[in-house]
C-alpha positions in Angstrom: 0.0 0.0 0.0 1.2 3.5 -1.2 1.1 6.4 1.1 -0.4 9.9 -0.4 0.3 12.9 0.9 -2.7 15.3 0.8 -3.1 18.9 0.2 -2.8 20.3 3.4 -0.6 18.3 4.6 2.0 18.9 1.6 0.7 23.4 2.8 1.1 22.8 6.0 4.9 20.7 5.4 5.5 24.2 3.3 4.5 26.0 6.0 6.0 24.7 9.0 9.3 24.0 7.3 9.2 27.9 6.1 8.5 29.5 9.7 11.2 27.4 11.5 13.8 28.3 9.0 13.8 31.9 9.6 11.2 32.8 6.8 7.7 34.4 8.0 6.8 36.1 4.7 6.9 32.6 2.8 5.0 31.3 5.6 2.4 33.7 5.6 2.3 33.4 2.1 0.4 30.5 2.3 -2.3 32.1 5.1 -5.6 33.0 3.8 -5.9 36.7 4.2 -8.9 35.7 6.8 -7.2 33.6 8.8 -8.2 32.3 12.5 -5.3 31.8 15.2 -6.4 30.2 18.5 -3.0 30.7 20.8 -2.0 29.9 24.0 -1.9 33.8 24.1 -5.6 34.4 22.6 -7.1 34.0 19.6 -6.2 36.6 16.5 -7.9 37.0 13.5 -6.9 38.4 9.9 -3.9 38.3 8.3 -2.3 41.3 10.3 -2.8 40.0 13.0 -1.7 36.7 12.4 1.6 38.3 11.2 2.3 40.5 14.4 1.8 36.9 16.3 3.9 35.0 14.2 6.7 37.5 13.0 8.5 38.4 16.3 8.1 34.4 17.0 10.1 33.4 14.3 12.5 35.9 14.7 13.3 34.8 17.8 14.2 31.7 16.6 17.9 30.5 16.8 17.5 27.2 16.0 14.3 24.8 14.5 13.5 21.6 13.9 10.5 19.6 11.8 9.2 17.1 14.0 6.7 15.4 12.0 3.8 17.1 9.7 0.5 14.7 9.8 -2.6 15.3 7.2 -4.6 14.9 4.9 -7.2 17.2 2.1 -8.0 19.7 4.5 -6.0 19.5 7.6 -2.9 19.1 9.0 -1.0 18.7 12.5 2.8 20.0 12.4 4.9 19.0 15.2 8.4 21.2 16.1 10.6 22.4 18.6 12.6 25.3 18.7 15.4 27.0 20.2 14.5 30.7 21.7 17.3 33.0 23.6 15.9 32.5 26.4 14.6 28.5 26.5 15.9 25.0 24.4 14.1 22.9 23.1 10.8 24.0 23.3 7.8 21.9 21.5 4.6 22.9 20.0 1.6 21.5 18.0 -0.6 23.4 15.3 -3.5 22.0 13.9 -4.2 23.7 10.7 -7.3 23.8 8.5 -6.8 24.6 4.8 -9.4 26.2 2.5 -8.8 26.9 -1.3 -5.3 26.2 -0.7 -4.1 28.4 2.3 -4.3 27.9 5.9 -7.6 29.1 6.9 -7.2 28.1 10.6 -4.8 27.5 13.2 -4.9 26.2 16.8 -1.2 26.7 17.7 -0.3 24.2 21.4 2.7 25.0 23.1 4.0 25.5 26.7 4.0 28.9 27.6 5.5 28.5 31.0 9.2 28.8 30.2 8.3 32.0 28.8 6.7 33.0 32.1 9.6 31.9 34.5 11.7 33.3 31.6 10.4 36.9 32.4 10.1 36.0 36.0 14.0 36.0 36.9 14.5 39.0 34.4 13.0 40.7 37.1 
């Protein structure tokens, strides 16, 4: 039996592979312009907003790695972990819903307390 790889999950590899390599414009290329983020941090809507979300993120960055992308026609799970100045090795999960070929929603899972203790003994 032959595996297929389906559309989003093919997006979604695109995706993924573009945000933890440094690139947010490709990634957001391939966001619908009405796109829905539901984040640990609250949920954003629109392409703007999606981009002030994900933009500083990336560009934190130092070092990312591709986990495993899952999926099929219409949606996708991307698994990752990333080095950030000020924690290694973090992991996340998005599960991403594509529409007419761009990621139309995202509920983006990660651990947000090494960000808090992070802050915590910066004073």
């Amino acid at each position: 039996m032959t595996a297929t790889i389906g559309a989003a999950q093919k997006i979604a590899d695109a995706y993924v592979r573009a945000w933890t390599g440094g690139d947010a414009e490709k990634a957001l290329s391939l966001v619908a312009d009405d796109v829905v983020c539901e984040a640990p941090t609250g949920r954003i809507e629109g392409i703007e907003g999606y981009r002030q979300f994900l933009a500083p993120f990336v560009g934190m960055v130092a070092n990312g790695k591709v986990l495993d992308v899952l999926g099929h026609d219409t949606h996708a799970a991307t698994v990752y972990a990333v080095d950030l100045p000020f924690v290694q090795n973090l992991h996340g999960v998005e599960y991403l819903t594509v529409t007419d070929g761009k990621i139309s929603h995202v509920i983006s899972v990660f651990d947000t307390s090494p960000m808090v203790q992070a802050r915590a003994a910066q004073g």
